[in-house]
FINUSE-123309 format. One record per atom (N, C-alpha, C): x, y, z. Coordinates in steps of 0.1 Angstrom, whole numbers, padded with zeros to 4 digits, always signed. Example, Ala and Ser with C-alpha at 12.3 -4.5 7.8 and 13.67 -1.06 7.14 Angstrom:
% residues 2
+0132-0057+0078;+0123-0045+0078;+0132-0033+0078;+0128-0022+0071;+0137-0011+0071;+0129+0000+0079;
% end
This chain:
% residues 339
+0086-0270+0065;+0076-0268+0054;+0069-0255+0056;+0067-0252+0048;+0060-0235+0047;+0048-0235+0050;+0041-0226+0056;+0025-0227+0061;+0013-0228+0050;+0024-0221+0039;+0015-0215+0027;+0011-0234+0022;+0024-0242+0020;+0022-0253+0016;+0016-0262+0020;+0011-0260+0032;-0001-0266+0041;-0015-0267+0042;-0020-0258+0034;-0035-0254+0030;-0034-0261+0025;-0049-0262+0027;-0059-0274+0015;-0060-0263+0003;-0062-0249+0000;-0061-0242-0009;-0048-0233-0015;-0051-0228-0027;-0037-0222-0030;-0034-0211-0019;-0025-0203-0021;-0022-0193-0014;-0027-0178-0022;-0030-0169-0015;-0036-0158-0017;-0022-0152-0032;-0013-0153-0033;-0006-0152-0044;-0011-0156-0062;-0017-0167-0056;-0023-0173-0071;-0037-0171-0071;-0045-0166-0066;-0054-0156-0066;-0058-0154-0082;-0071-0157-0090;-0074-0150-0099;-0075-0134-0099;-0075-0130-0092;-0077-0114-0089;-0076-0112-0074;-0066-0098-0074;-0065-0090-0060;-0076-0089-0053;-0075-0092-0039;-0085-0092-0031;-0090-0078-0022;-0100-0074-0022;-0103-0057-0019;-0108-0060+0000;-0104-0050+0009;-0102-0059+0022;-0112-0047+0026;-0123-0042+0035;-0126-0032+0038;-0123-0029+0054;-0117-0018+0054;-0108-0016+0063;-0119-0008+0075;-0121-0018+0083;-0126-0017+0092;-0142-0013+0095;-0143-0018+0080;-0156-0012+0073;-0158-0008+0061;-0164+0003+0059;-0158+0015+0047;-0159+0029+0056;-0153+0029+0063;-0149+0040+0074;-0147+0059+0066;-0147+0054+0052;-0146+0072+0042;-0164+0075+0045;-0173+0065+0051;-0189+0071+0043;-0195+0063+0058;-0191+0056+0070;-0195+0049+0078;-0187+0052+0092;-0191+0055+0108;-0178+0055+0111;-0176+0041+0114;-0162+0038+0121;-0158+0025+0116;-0163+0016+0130;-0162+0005+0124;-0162-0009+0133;-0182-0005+0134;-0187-0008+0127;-0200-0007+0130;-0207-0017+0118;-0217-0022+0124;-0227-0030+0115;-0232-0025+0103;-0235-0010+0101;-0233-0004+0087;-0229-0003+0080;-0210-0001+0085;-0198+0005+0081;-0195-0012+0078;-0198-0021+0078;-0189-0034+0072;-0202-0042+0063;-0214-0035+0065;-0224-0040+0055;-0221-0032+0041;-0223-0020+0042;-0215-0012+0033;-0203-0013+0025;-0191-0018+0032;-0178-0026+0026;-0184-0035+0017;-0192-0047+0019;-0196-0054+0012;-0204-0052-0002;-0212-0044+0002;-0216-0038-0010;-0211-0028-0019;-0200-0024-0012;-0188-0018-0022;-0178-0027-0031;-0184-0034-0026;-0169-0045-0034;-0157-0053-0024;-0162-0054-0016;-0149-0060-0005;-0154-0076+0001;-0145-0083-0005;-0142-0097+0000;-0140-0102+0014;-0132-0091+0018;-0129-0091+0035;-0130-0077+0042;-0139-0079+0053;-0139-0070+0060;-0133-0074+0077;-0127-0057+0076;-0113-0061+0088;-0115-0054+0101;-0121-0066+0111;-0125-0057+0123;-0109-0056+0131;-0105-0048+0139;-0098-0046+0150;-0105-0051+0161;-0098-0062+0170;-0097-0070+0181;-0090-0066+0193;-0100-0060+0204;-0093-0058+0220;-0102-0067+0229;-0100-0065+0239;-0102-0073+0251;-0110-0067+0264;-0124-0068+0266;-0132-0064+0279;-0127-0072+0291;-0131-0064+0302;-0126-0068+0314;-0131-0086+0317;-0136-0087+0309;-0146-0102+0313;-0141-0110+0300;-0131-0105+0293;-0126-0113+0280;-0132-0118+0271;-0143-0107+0270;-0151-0109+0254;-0142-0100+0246;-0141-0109+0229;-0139-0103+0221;-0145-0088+0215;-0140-0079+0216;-0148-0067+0212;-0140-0063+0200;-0150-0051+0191;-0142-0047+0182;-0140-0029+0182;-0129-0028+0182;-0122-0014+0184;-0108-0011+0178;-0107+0003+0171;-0092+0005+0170;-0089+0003+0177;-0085+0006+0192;-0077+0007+0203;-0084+0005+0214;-0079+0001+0224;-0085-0004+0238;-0091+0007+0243;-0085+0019+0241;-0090+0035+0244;-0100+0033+0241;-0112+0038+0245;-0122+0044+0236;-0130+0056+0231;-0121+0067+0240;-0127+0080+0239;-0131+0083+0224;-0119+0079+0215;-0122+0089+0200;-0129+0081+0190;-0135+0068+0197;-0148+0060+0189;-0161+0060+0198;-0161+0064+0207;-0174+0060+0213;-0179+0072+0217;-0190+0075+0228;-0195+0086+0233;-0189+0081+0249;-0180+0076+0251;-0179+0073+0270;-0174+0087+0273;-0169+0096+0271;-0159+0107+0275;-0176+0115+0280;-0189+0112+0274;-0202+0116+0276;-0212+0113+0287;-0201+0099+0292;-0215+0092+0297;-0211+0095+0316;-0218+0101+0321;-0212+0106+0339;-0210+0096+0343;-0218+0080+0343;-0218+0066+0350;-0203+0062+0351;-0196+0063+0335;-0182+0062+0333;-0171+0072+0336;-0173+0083+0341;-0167+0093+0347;-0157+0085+0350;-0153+0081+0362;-0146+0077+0375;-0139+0064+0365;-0140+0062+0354;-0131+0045+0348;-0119+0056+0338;-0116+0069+0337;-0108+0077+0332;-0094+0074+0341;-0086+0072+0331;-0073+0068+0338;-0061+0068+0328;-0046+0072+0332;-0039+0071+0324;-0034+0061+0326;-0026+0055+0314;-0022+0037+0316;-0006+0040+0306;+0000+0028+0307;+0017+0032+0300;+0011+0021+0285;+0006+0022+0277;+0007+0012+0271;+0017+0014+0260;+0028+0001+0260;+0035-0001+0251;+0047+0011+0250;+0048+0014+0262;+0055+0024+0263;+0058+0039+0265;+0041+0042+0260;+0037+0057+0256;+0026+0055+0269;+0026+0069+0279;+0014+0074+0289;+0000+0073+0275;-0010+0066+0281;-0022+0072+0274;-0035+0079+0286;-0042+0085+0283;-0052+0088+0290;-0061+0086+0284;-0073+0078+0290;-0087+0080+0287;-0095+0067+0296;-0102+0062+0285;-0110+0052+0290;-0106+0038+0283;-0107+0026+0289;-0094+0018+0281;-0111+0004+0283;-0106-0004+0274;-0122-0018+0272;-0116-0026+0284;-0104-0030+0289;-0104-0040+0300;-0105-0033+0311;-0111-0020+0314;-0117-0019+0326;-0132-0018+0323;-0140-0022+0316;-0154-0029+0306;-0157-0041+0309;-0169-0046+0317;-0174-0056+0312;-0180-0053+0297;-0186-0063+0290;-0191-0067+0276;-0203-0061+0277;-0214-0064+0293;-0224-0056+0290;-0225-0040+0291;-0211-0032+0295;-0208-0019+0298;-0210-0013+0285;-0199-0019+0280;-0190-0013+0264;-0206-0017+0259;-0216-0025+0259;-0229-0026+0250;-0236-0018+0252;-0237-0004+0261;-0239+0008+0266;-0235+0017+0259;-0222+0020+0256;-0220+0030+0248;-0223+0027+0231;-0220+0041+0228;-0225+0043+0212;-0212+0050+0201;-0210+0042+0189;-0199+0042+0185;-0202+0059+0179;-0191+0066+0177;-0189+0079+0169;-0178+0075+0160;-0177+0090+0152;-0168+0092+0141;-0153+0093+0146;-0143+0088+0139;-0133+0086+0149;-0120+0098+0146;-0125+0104+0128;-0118+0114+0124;-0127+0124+0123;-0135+0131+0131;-0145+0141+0127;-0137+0148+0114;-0130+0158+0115;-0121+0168+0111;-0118+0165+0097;-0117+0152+0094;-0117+0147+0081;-0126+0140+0075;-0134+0134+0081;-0147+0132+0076;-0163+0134+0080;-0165+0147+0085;-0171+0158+0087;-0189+0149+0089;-0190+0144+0077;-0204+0137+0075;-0207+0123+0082;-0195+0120+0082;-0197+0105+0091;-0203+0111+0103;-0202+0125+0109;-0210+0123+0127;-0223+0122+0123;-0228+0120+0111;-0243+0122+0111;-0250+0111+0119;-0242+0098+0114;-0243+0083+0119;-0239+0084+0135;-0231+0101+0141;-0227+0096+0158;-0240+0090+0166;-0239+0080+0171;-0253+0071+0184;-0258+0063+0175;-0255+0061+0166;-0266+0052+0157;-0263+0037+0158;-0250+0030+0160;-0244+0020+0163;-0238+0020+0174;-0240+0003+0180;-0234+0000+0189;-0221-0007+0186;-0217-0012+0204;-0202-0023+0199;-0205-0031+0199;-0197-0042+0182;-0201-0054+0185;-0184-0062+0191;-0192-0070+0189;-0179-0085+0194;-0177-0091+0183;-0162-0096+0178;-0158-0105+0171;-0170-0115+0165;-0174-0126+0172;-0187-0134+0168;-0195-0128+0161;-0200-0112+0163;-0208-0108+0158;-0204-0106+0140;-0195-0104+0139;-0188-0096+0127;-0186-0109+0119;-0184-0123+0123;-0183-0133+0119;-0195-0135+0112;-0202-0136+0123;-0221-0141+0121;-0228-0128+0111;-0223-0114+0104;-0225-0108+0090;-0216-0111+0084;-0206-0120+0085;-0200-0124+0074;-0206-0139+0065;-0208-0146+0071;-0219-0158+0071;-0232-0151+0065;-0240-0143+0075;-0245-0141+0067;-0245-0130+0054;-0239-0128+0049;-0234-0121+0037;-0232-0125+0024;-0226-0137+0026;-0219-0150+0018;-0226-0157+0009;-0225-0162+0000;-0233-0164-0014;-0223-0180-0015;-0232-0189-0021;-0226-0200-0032;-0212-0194-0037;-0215-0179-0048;-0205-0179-0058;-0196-0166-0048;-0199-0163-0033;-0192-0150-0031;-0190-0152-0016;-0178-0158-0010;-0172-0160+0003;-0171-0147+0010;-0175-0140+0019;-0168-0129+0025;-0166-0134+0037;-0152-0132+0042;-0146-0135+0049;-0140-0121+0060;-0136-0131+0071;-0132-0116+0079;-0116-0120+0081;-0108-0105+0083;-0093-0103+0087;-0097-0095+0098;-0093-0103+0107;-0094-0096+0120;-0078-0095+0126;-0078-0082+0129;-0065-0076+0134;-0062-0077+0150;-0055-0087+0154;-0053-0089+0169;-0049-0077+0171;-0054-0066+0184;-0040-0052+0186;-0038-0054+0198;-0025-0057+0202;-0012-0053+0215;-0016-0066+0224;-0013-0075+0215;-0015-0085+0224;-0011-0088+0239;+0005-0084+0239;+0011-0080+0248;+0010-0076+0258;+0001-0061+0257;-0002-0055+0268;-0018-0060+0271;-0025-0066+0261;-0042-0073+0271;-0030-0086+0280;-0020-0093+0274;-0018-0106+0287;-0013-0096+0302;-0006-0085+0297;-0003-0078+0308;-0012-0074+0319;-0022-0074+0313;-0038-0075+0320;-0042-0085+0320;-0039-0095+0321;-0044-0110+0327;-0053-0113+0318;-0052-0109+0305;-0062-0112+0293;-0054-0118+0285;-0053-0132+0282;-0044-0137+0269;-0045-0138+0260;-0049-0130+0252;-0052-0132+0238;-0054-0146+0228;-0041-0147+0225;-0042-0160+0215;-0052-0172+0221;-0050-0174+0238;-0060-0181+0242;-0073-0179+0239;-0079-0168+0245;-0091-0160+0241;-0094-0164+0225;-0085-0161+0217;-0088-0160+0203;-0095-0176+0200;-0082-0185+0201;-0082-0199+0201;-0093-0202+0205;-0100-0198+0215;-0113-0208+0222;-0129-0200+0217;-0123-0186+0211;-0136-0182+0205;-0135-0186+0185;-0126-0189+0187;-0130-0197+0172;-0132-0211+0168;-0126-0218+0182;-0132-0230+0182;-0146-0226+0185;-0153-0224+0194;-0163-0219+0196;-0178-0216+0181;-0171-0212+0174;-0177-0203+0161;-0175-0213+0149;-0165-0222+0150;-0165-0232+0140;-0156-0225+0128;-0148-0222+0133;-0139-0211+0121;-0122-0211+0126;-0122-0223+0124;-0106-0225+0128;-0099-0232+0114;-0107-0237+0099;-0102-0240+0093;-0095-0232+0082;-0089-0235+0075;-0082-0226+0067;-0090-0220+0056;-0100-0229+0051;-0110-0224+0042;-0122-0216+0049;-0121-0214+0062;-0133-0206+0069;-0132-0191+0070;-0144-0187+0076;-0148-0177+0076;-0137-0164+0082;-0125-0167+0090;-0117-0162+0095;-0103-0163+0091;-0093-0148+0092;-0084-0149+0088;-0075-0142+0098;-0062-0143+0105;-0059-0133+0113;-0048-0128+0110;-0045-0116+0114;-0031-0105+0116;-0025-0098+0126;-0022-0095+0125;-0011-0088+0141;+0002-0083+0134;+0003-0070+0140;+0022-0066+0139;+0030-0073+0149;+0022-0085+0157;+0025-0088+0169;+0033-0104+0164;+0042-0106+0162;+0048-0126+0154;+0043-0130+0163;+0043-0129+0181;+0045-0140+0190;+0026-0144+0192;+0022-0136+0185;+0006-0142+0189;+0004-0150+0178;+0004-0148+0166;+0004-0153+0154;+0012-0165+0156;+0022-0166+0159;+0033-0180+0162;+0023-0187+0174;+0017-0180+0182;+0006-0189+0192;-0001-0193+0188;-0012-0192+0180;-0020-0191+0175;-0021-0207+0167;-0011-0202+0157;-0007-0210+0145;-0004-0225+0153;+0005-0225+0168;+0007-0237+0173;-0007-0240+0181;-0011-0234+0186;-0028-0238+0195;-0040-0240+0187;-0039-0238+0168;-0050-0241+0154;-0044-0249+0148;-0030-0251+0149;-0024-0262+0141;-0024-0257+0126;-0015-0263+0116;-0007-0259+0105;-0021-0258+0091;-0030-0267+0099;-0040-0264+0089;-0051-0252+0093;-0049-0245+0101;-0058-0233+0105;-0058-0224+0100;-0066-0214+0106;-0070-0198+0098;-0061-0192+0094;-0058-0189+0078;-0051-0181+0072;-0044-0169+0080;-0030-0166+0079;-0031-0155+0094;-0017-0146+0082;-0017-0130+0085;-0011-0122+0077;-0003-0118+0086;+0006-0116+0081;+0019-0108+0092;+0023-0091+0090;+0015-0085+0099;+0015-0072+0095;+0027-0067+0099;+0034-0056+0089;+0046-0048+0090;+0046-0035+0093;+0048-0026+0105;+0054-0017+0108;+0065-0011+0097;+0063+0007+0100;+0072+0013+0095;+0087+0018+0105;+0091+0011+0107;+0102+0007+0121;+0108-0004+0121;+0122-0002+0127;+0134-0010+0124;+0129-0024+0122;+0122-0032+0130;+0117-0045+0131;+0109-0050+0116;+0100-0042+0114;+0097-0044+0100;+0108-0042+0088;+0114-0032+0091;+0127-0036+0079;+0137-0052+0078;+0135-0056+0093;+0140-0068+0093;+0133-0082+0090;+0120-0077+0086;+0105-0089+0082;+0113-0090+0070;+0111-0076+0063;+0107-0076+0049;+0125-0083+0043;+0137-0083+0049;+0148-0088+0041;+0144-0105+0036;+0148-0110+0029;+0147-0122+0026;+0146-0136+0033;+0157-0133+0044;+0152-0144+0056;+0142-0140+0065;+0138-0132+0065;+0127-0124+0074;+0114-0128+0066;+0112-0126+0055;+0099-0135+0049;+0101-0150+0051;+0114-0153+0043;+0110-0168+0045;+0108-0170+0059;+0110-0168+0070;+0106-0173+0086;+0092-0166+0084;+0086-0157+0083;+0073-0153+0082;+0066-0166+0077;+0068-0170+0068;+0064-0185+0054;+0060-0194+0062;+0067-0197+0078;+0067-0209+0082;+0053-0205+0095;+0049-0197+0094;+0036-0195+0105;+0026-0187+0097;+0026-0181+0083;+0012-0174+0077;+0018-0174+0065;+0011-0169+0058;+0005-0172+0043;+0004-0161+0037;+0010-0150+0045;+0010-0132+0038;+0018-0121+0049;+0021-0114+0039;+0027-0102+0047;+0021-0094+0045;+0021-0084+0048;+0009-0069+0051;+0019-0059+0053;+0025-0050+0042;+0032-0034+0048;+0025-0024+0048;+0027-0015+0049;+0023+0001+0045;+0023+0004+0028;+0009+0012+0028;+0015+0016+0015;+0026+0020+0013;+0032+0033+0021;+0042+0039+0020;+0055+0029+0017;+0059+0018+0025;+0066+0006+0025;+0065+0002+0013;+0062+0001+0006;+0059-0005-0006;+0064+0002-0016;+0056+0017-0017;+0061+0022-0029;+0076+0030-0025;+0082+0027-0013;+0097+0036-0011;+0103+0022-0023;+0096+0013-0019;+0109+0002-0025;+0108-0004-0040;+0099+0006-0045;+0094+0008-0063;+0116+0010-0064;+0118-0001-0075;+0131+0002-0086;+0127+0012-0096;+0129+0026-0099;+0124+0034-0109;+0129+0032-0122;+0138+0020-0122;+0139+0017-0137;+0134+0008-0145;+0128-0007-0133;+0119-0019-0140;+0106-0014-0133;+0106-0005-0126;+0090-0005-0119;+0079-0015-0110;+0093-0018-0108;+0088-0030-0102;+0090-0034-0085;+0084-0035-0076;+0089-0035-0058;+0098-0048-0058;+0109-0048-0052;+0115-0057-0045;+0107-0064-0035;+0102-0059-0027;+0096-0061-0017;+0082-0070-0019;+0077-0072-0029;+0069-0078-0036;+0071-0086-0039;+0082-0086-0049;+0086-0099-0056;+0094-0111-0050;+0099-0102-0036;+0104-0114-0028;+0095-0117-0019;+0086-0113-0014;+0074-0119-0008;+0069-0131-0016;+0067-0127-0029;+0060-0138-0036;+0071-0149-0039;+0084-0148-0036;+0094-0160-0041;+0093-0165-0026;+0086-0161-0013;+0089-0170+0000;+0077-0171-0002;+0067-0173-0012;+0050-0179-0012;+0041-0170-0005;+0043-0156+0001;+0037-0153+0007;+0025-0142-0003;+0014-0140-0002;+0004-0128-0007;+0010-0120+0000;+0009-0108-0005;+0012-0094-0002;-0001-0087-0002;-0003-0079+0012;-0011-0071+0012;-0011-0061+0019;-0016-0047+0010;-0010-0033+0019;-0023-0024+0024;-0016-0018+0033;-0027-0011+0044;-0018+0004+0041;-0027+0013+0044;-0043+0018+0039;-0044+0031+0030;-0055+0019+0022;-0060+0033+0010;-0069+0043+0014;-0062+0056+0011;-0076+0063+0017;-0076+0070+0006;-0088+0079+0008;-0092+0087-0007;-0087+0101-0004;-0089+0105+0007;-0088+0121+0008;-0072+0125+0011;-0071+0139+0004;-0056+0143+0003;-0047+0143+0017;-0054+0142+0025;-0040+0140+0034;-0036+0135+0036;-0041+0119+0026;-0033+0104+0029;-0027+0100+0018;-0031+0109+0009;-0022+0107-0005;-0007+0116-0013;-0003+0109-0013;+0006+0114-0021;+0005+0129-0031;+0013+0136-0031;+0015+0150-0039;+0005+0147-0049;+0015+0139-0057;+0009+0141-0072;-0006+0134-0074;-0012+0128-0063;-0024+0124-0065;-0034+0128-0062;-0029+0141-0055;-0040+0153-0043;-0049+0157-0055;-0063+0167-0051;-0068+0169-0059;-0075+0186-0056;-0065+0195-0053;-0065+0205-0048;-0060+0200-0033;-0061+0215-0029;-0052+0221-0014;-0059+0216-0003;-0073+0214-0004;-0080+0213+0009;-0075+0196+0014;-0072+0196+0028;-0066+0181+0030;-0079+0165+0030;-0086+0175+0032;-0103+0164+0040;-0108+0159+0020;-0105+0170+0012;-0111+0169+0002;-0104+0153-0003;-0111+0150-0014;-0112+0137-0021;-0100+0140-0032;-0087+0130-0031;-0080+0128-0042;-0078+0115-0051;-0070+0111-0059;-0072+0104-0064;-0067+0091-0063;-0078+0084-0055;-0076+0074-0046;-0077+0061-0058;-0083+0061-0068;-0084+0052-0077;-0071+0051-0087;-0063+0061-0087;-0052+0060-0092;-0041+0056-0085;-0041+0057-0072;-0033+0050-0061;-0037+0034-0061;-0049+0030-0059;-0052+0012-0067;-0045+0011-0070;-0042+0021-0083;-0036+0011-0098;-0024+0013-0096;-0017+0023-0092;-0005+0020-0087;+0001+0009-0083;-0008+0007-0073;-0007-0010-0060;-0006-0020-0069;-0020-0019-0076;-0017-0029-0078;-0007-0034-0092;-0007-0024-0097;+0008-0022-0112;+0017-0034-0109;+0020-0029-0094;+0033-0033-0089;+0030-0048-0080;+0019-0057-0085;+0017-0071-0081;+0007-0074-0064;+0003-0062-0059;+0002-0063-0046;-0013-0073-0048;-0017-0083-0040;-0027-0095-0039;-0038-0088-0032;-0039-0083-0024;-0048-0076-0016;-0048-0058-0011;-0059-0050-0009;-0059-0036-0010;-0068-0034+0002;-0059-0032+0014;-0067-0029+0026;-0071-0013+0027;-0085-0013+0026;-0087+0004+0024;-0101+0006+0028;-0101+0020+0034;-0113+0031+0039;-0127+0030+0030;-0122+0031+0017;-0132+0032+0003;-0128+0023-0008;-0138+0011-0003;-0138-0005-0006;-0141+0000-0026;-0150+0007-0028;-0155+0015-0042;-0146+0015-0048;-0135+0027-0045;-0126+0029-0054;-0117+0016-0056;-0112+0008-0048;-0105-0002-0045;-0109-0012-0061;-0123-0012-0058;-0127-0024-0064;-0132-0019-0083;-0133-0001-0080;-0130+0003-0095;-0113-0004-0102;-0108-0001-0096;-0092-0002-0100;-0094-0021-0100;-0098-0025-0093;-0095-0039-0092;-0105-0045-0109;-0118-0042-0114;-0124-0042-0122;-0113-0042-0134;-0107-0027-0133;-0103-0022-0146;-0089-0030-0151;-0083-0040-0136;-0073-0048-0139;-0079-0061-0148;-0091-0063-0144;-0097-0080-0150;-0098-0077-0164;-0106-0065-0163;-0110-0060-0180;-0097-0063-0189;-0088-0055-0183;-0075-0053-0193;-0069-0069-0196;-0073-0079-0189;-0066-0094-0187;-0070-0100-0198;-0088-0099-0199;-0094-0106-0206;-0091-0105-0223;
% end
């Protein structure tokens, strides 16, 4: 039986309206993973806000793009942390810097989050030292409190490299499992949703929460493995452990048919029950497409509200994006046109 068919609720496909996700915050006006940057999402318009999940030396959940943390935090600043600089193989690629499992929880609550794209978004350093790191629970506990009678906000929290934190004697799905028992957010209608490009955590997860647990998305790479999610048996096996798939924008619109206008890639998602949801909208021209730039300069603002509508033209359920605003203009102007 399919996972989707397992909830006590529908699946994110029958959805009265696409759901606006704020991606990691609203990271265009905040820098990301910060208490501002996902308070802000919210009052942009976003139903779910999406922290990224790594692992401190002492296996608190923390929230960070990447285990690194030179190009989010001020550590590369701090002399105390000097001497924790090291290169590590992760995932196959040499990295250098400062990595959270050589961090206790009260270390990493030392440093201070920065902008993680200066160069492109110039104004976010204004906010560099102004936030700290939180932990998963934390991000939970403003989603709770956030939450209205008539307005659930929920979080999608993105497991990253599961693989390489067990490689460090950090197990993820475990860890995950016992801090959401912990939090009271293991049901399918709760406050938590999970994702990963990673099946085998997600497949852990799903067996250690049981078939009625936290909604969990199966995120898709642009790489051979994700071309083999997205064929037809590759969703339906996705069907039997989560309740959505997640591609690239780019993923999405390669697989627009230019004669019915319509994604393959969508429509078979939604025939194995799955929600479709794509990562990431950004506003400024170096993430957009030709025809939506808005002049030459790349940092400048293009037209990210016509990319929405694009998305969502072509059926997509959810819009994982930088600038929750524009997201939720486009998502507006779809209800209007319904009614």
């Amino acid at each position: 039986m399919r996972a989707s068919e397992l909830l006590a609720v529908r699946p994110a496909t029958r959805l009265p309206r696409p759901v606006i996700v704020g991606h990691r915050g609203a990271p265009a006006y905040r820098p990301e993973h910060t208490a501002a940057g996902y308070e802000l999402a919210i009052d942009l318009g976003a139903e779910l806000i999406e922290p990224d999940v790594v692992v401190s030396r002492d296996g608190a959940l923390v929230v960070r793009h990447e285990s690194e943390l030179s190009w989010s935090t001020d550590v590369s600043s701090r002399p105390e942390f000097a001497d924790r600089r090291t290169t590590k193989l992760v995932e196959d690629e040499l990295c250098t810097g400062w990595f959270a499992e050589d961090f206790t929880l009260a270390e990493l609550r030392t440093l201070r989050a920065v902008e993680r794209m200066p160069e492109v978004r110039p104004l976010n350093t204004a906010y560099d030292g102004r936030f700290g790191i939180l932990t998963l629970a934390e991000v939970v506990d403003l989603a709770r409190a956030r939450s209205t009678a008539d307005r659930q906000i929920r979080v999608l929290a993105e497991l990253k490299h599961p693989g390489w934190s067990a490689e460090q004697g950090l197990p993820m799905a475990e860890l995950v499992s016992e801090e959401l028992r912990r939090l009271g957010a293991t049901d399918a209608q709760g406050p938590v949703m999970l994702q990963s490009f990673d099946a085998a955590v997600l497949r852990d997860l799903r067996a250690r929460l049981g078939e009625h647990g936290p909604q969990m998305m199966q995120l898709v790479d642009d790489v051979a493995e994700g071309d083999r999610m997205v064929t037809p048996a590759g969703l339906r096996e996705i069907s039997t452990y989560a309740q959505g798939v997640a591609p690239s924008v780019e993923r999405v619109l390669r697989d627009v048919d230019v004669v019915s206008g319509t994604s393959a890639l969508v429509n078979e998602a939604h025939r194995a029950e799955l929600a479709v949801f794509t990562w990431t909208l950004r506003a400024e021209n170096a993430f957009l497409p030709e025809p939506l730039r808005v002049g030459t300069v790349p940092e400048a603002l293009g037209d990210a509200i016509g990319m929405a509508r694009r998305l969502l033209s072509l059926g997509v359920d959810g819009l994982i994006t930088d600038s929750p605003d524009h997201a939720a203009q486009a998502v507006a102007e779809l209800q209007a046109a319904l009614v």
